[in-house]
MDTraj code that builds the backbone (N, CA, C; nanometers):
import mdtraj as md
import numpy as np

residues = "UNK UNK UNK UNK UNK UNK UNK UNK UNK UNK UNK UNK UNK UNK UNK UNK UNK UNK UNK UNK UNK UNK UNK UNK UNK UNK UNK UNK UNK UNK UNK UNK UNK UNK UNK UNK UNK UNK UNK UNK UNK UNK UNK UNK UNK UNK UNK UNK UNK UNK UNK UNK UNK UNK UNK UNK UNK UNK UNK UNK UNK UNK UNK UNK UNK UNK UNK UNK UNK UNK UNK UNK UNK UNK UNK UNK UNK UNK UNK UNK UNK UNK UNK UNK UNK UNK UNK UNK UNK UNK UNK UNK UNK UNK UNK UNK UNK UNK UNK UNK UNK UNK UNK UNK UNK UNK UNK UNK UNK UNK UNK UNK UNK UNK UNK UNK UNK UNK UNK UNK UNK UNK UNK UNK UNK UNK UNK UNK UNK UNK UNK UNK UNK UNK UNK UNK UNK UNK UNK UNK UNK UNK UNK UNK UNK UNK UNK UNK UNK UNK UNK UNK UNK UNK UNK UNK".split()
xyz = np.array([
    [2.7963, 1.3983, 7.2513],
    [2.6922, 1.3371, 7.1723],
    [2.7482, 1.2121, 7.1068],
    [2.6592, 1.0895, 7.1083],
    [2.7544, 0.9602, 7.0970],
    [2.7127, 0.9326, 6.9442],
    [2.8329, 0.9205, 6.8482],
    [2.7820, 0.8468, 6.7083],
    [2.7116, 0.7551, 6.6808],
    [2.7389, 0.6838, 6.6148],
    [2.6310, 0.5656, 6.5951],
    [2.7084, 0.4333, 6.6660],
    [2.8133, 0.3844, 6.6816],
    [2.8503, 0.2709, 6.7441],
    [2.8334, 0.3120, 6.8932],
    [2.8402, 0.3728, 6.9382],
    [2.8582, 0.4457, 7.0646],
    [2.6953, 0.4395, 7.1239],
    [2.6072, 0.5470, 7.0604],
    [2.4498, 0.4936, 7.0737],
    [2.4135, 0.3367, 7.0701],
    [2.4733, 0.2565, 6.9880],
    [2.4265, 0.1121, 6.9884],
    [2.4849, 0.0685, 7.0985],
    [2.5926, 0.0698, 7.1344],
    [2.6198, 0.0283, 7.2431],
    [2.5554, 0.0064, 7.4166],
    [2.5236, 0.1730, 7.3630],
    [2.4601, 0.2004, 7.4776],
    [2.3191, 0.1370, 7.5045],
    [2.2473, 0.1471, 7.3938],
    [2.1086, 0.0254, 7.4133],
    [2.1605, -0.0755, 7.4325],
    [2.2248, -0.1255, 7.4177],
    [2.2483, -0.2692, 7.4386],
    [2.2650, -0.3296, 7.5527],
    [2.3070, -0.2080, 7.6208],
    [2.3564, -0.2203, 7.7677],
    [2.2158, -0.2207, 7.8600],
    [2.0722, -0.2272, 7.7983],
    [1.9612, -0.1851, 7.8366],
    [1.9193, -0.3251, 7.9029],
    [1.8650, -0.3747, 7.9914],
    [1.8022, -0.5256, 8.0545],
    [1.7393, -0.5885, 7.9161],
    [1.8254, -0.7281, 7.9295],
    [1.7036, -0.8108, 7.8461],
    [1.7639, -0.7512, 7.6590],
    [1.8745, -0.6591, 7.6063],
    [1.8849, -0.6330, 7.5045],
    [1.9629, -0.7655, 7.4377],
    [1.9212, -0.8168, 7.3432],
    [1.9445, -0.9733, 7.2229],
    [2.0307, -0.8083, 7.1417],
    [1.9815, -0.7492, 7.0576],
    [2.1010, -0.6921, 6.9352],
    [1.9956, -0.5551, 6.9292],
    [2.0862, -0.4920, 6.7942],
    [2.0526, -0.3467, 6.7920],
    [2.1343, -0.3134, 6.6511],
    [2.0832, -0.1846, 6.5740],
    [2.0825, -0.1587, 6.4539],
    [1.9907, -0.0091, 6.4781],
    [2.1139, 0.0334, 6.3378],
    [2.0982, 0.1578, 6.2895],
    [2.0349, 0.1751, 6.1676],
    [1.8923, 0.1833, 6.1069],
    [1.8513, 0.1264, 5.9611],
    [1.8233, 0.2453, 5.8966],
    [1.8826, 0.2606, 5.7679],
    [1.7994, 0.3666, 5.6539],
    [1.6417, 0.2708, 5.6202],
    [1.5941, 0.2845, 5.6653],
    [1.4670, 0.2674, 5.6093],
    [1.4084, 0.2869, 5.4308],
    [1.4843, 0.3812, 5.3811],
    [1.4425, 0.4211, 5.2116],
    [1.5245, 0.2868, 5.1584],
    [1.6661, 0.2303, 5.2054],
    [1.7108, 0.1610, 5.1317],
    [1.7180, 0.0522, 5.2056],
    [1.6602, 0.0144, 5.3397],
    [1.6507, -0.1033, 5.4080],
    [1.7854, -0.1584, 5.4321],
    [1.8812, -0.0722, 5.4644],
    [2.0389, -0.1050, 5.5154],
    [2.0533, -0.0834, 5.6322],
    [2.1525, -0.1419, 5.6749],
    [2.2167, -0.1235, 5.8042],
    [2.3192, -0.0386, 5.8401],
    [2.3342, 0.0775, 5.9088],
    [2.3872, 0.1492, 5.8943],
    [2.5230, 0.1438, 6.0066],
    [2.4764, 0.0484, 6.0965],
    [2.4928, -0.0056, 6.2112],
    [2.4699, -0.1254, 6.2894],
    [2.5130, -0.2139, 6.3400],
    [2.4838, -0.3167, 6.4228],
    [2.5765, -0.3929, 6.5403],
    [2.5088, -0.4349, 6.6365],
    [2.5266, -0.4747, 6.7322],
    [2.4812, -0.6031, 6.8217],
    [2.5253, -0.6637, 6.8719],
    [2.4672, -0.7982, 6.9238],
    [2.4328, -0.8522, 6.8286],
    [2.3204, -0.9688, 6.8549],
    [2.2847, -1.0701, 6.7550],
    [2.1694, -0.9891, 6.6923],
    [2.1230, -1.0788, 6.5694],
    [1.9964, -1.0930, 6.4776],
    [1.9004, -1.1757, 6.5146],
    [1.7638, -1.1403, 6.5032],
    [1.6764, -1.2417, 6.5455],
    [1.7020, -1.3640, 6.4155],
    [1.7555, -1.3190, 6.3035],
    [1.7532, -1.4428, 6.2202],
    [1.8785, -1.4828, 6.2010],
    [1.9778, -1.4138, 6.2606],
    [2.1161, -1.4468, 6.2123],
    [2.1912, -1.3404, 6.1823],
    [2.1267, -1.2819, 6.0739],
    [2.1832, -1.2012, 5.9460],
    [2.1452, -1.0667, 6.0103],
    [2.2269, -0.9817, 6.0223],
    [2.1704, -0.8060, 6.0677],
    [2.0937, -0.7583, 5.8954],
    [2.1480, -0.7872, 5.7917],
    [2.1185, -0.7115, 5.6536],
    [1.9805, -0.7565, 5.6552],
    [1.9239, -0.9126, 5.6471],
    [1.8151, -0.9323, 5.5758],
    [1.6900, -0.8412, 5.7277],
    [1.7665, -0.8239, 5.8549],
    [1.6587, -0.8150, 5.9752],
    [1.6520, -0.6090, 5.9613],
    [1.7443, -0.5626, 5.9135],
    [1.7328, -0.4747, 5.8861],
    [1.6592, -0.4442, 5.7661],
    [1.6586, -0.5131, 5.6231],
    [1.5742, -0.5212, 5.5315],
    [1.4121, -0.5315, 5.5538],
    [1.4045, -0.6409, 5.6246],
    [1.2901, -0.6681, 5.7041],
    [1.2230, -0.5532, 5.7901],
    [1.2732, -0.4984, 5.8953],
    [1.2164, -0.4054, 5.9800],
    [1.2371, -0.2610, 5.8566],
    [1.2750, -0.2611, 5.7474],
    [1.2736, -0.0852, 5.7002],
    [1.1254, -0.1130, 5.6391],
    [1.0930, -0.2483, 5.5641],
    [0.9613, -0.2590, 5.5655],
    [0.8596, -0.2127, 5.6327],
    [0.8389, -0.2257, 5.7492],
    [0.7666, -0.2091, 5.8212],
    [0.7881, -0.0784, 5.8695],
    [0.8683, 0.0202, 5.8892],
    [0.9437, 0.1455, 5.9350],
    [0.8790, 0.2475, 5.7920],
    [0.8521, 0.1881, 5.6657],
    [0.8088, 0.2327, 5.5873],
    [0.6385, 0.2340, 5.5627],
    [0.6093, 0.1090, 5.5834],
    [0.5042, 0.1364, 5.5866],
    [0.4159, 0.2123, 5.7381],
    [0.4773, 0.2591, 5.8278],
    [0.4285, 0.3040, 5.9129],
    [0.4003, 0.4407, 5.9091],
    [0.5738, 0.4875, 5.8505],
    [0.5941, 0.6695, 5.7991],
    [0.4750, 0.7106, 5.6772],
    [0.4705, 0.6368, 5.6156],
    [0.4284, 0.6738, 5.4441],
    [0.2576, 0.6303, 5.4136],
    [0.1758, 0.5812, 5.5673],
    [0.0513, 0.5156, 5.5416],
    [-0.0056, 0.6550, 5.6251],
    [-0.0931, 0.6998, 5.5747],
    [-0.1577, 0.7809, 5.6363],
    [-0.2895, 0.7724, 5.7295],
    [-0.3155, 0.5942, 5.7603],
    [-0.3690, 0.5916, 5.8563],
    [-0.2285, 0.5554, 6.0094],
    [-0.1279, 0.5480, 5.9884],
    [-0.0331, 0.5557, 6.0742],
    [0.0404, 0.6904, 6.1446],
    [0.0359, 0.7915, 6.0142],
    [0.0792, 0.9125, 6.0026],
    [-0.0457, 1.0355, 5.9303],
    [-0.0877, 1.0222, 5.9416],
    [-0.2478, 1.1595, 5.8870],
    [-0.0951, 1.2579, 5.8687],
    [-0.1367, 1.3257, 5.7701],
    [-0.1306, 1.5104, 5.7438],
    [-0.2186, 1.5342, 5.8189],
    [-0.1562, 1.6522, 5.8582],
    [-0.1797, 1.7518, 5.9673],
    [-0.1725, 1.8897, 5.8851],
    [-0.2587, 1.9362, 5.7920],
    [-0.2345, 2.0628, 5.7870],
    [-0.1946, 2.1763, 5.8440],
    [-0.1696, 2.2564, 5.7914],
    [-0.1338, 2.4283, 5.8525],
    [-0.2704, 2.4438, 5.9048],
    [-0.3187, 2.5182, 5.9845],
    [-0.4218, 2.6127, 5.9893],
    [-0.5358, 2.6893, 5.8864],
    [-0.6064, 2.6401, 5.8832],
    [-0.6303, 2.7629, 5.7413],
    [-0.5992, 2.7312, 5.6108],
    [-0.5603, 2.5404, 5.5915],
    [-0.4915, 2.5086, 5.4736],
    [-0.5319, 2.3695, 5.4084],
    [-0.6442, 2.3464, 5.5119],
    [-0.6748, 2.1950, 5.4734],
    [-0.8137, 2.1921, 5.3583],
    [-0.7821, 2.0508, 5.3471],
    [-0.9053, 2.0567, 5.1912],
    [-1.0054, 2.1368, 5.2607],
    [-1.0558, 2.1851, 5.1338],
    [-1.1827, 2.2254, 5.1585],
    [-1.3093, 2.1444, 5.1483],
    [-1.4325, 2.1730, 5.1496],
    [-1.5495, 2.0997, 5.1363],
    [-1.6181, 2.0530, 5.0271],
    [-1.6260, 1.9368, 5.0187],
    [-1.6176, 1.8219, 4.9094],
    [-1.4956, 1.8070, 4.8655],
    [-1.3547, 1.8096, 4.9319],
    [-1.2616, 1.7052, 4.8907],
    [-1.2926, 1.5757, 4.9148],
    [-1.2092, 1.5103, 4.8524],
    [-1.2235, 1.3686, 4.8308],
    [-1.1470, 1.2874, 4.9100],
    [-1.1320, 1.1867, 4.9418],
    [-1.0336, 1.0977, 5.0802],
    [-0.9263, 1.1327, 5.0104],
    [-0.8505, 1.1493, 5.1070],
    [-0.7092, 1.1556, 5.0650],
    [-0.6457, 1.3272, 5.0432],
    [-0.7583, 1.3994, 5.0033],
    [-0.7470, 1.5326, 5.0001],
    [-0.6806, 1.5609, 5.0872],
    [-0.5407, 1.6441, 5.0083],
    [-0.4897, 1.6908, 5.0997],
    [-0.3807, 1.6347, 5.1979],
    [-0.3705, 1.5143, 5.1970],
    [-0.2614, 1.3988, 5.2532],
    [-0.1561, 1.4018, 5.1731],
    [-0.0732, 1.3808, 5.2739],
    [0.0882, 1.3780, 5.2241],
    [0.1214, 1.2615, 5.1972],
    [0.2037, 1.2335, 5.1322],
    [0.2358, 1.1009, 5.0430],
    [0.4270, 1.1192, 5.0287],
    [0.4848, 0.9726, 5.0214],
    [0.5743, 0.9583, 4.9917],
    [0.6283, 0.9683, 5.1643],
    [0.8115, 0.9757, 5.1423],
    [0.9203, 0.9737, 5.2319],
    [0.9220, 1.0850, 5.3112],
    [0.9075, 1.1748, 5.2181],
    [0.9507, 1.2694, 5.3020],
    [0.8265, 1.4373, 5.3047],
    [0.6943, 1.3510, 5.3295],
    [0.5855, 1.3707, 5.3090],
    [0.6023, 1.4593, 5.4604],
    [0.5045, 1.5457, 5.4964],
    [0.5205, 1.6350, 5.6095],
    [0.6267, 1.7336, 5.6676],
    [0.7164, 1.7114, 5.5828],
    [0.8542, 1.7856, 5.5929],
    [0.8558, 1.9526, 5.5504],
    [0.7295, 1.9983, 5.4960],
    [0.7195, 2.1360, 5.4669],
    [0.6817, 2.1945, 5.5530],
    [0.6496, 2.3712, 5.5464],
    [0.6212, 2.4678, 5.5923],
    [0.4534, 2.4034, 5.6883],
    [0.4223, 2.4337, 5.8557],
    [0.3229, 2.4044, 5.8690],
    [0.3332, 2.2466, 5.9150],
    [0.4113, 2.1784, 5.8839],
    [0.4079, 2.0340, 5.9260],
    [0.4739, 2.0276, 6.0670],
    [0.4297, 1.9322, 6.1537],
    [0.4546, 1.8952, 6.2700],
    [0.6150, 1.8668, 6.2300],
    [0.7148, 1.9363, 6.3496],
    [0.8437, 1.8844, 6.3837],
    [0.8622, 1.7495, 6.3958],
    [0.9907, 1.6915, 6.3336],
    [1.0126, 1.5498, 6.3275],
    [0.9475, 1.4267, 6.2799],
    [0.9896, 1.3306, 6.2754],
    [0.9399, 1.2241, 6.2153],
    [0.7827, 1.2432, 6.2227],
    [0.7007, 1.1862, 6.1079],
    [0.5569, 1.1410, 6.1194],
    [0.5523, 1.0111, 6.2437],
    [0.5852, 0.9555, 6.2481],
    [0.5913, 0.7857, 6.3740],
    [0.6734, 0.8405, 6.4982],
    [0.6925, 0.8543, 6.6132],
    [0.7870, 0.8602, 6.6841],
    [0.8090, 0.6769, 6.6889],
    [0.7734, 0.5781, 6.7091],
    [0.8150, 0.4712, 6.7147],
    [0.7091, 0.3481, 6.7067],
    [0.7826, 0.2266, 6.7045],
    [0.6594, 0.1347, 6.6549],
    [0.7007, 0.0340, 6.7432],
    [0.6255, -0.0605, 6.8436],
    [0.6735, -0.1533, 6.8922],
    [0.6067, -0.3013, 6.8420],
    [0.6862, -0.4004, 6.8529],
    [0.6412, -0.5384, 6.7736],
    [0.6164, -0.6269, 6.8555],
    [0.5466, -0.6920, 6.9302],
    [0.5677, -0.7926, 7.0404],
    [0.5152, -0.9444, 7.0092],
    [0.6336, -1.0313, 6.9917],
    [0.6361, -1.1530, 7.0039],
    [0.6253, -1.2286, 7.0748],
    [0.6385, -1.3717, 7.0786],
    [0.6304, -1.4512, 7.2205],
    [0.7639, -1.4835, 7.2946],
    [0.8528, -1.4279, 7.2190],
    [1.0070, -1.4211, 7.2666],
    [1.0426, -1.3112, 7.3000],
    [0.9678, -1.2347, 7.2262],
    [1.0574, -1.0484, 7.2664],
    [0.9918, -0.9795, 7.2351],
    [1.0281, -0.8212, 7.2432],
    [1.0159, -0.6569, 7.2123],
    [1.1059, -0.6666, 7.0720],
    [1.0342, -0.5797, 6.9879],
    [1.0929, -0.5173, 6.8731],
    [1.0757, -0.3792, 6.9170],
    [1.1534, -0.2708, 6.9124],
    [1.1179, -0.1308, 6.8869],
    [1.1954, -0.0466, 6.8095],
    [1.1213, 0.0015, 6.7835],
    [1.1861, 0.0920, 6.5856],
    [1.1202, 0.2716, 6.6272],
    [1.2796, 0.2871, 6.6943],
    [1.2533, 0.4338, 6.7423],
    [1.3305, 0.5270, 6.6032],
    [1.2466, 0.6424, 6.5543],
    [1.2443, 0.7049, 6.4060],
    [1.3632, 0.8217, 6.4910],
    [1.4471, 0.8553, 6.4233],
    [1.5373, 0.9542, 6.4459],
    [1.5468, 1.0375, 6.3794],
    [1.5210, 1.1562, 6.4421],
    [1.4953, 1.3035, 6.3698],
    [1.6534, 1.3334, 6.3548],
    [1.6659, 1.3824, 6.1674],
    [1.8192, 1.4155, 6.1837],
    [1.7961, 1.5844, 6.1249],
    [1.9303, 1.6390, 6.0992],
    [1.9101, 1.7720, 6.0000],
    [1.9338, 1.7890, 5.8800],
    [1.9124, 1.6598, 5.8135],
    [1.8960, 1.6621, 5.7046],
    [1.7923, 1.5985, 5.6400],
    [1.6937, 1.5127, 5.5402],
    [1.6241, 1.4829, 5.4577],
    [1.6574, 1.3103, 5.4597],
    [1.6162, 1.2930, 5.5982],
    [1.6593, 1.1077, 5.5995],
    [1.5523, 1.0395, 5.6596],
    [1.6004, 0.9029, 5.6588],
    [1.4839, 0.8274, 5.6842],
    [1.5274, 0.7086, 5.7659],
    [1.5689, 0.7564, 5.8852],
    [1.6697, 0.6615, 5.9972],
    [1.5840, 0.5888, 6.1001],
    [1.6151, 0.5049, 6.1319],
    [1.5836, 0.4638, 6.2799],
    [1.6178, 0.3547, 6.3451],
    [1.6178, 0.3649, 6.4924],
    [1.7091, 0.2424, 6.6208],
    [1.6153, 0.1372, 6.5847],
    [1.7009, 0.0159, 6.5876],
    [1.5855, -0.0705, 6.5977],
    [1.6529, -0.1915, 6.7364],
    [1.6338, -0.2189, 6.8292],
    [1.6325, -0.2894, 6.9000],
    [1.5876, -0.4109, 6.9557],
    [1.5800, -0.5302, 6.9405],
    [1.5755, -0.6380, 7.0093],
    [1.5912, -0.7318, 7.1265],
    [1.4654, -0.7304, 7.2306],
    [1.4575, -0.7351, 7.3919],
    [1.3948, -0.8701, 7.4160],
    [1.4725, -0.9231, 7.4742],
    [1.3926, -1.1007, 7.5164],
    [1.2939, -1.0144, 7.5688],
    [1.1640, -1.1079, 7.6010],
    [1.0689, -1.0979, 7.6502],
    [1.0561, -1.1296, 7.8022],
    [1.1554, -1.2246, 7.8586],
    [1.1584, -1.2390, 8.0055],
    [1.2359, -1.1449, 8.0737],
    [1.3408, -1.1085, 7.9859],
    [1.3925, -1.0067, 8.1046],
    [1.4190, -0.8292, 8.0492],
    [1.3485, -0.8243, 7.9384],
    [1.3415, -0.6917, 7.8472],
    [1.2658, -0.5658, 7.9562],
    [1.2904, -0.4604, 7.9454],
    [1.1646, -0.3772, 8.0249],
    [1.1564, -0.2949, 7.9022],
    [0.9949, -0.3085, 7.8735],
    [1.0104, -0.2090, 7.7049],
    [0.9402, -0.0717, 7.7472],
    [0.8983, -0.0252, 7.8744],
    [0.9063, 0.1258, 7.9149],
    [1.0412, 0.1770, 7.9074],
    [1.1164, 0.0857, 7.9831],
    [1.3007, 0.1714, 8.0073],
    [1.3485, 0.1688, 7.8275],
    [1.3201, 0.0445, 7.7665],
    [1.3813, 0.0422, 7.6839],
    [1.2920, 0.1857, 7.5440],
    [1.1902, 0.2013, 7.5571],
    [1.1021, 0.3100, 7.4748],
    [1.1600, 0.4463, 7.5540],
    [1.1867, 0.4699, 7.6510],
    [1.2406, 0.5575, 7.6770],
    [1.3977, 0.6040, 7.6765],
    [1.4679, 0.5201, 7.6896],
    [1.6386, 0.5229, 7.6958],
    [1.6318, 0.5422, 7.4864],
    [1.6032, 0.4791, 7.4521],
    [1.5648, 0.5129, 7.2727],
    [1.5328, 0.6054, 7.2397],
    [1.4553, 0.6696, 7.3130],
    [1.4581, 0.8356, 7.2727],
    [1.5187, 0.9441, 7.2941],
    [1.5833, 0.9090, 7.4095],
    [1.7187, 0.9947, 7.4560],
    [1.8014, 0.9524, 7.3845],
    [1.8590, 0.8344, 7.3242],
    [1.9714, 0.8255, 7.2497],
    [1.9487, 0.8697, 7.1073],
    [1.7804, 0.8534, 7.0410],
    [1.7454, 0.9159, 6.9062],
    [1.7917, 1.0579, 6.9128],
    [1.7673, 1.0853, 7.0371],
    [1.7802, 1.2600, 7.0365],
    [1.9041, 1.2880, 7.0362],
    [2.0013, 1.2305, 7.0939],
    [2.1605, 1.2794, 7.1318],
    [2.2112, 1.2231, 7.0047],
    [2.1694, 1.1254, 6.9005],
    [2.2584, 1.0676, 6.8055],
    [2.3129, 1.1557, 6.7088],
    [2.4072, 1.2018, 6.6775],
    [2.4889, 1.2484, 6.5630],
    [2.5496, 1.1308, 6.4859],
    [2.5006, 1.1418, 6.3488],
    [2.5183, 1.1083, 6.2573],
    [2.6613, 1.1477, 6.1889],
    [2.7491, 1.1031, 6.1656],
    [2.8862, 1.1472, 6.0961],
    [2.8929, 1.0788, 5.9671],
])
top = md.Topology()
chain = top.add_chain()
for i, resn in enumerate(residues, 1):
    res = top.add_residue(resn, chain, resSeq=i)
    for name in ("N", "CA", "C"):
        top.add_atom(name, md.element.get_by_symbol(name[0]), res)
traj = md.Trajectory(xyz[None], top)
């Protein structure tokens, strides 16, 4: 199971990969990086994408609660009834396994962004983020090779 330099690597090695990063999303750091930055800087592009990695997890038209069975508002709740809120919102008894987002893709006139969410075993808020020219990127191989490496990543 490949750590985190080891996983970056390995995307990178993907057609068409510009750079790659490991981001906490709660604190918009880099936990990891590789190749270039679309702006230069891995910190501010990692700052940048936990933005967006956040608002994807934590908006509940991106992520709905999913109640238990047998557990959702009842009749005449009010919007929102019943929705999970915050980071680490869906993480209880009854909630769907793993991240609320499996991933988000960004498409520019230069490239692929994709911000694959990594399920860990503990109470985190991780995810790959990758950067693919647009002429020679393949963002099926690359949405898929990202989830095999989300899945194999151990965290140390």
């Amino acid at each position: 199971m490949p750590g985190i330099d080891e996983c970056l690597l390995e995307a990178m090695a993907l057609p068409g990969a510009r750079g790659a990063a490991l981001v906490d999303w709660s604190s918009g750091l880099a936990l990891g990086t590789a190749g270039d930055s679309p702006v230069g800087d891995h910190e501010t592009t990692a700052a940048e994408t936990a933005e967006l990695a956040r608002a994807a997890a934590e908006y509940e038209s991106f992520a709905p609660a999913e109640p238990a069975p047998g557990t959702g508002p009842g009749p005449g709740a009010g919007p929102g009834a019943g929705a999970a809120s915050g980071p680490g919102a869906g993480s209880g008894p009854g909630a769907a396994a793993g991240p609320p987002v499996e991933d988000l893709i960004v498409t520019t006139r230069t490239g692929y962004h994709v911000l694959r969410f990594v399920e860990t075993s503990f109470d985190s808020s991780v995810f790959l983020h990758l950067w693919l020219d647009r002429a020679d990127g393949n963002l099926a191989l690359a949405r898929h090779r990202l989830r095999t490496l989300a899945e194999g990543l151990v965290l140390r």
